[in-house]
C-alpha positions in Angstrom: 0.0 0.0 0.0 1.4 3.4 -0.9 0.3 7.0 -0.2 -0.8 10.4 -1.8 3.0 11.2 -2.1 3.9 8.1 -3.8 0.6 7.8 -6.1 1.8 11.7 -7.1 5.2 11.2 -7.9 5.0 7.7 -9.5 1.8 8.8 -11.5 3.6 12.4 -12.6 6.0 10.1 -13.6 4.4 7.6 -15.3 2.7 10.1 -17.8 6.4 11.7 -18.6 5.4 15.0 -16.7 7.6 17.4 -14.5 6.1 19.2 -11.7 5.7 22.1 -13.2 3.8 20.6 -16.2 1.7 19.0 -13.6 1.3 21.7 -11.9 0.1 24.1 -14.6 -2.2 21.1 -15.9 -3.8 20.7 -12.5 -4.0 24.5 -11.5 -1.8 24.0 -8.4 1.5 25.8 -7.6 5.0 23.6 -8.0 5.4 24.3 -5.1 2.0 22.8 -3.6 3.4 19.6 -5.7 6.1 19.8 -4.5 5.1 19.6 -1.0 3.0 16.6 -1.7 5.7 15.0 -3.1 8.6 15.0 -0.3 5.3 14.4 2.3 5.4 18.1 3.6 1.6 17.9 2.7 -0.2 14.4 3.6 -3.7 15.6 2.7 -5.4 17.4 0.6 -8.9 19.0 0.0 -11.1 17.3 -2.4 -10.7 20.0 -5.0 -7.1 19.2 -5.3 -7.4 15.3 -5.3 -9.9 16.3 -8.2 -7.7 18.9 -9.7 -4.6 16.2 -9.8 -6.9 13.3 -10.8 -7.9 14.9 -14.2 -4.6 16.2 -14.8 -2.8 12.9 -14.3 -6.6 11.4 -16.0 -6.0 8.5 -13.5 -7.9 6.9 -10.8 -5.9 6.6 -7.4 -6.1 3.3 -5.3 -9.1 4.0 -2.8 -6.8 3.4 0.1 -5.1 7.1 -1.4 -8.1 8.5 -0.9 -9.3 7.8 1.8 -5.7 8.3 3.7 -6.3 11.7 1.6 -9.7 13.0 3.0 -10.2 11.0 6.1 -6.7 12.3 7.8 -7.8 16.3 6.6 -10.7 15.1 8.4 -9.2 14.3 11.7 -7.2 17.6 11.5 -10.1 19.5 11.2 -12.6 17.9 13.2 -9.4 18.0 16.0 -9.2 21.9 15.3 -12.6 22.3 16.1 -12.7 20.1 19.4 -10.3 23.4 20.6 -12.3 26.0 20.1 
């Protein structure tokens, strides 16, 4: 089983893309790539996941999305619990 960073990288790969070609293509900084990339960023909002899905025009493994929405989840529904 493998993550958001690794389904990135190995799909940008796969399609012969560099980060900022994925980037442009999926409206996201190369930066914000970047970031999910090296792990900096372990989820994402759905728009992204969207945005990078139809860039990359492939399906992640459901276990990718569901690390990918259910840990921003946890963050914010711990976020909320403070205040």
């Amino acid at each position: 089983m493998f993550g958001l960073q690794e389904w990135v990288e190995r799909s940008r790969i796969k399609r012969g893309l560099t980060q900022d070609e994925l980037a442009e293509k999926a409206g996201l900084s190369r930066a914000m790539i970047n970031r999910i990339e090296t792990g900096r960023v372990a989820t994402v909002s759905s728009l992204t996941l969207t945005r990078l899905v139809s860039a990359l025009r492939l399906q992640p493994p459901k276990e990718v999305v569901d690390q990918a929405v259910s840990d921003r989840r946890r963050k914010r529904d711990r976020r909320s619990k403070k205040n």
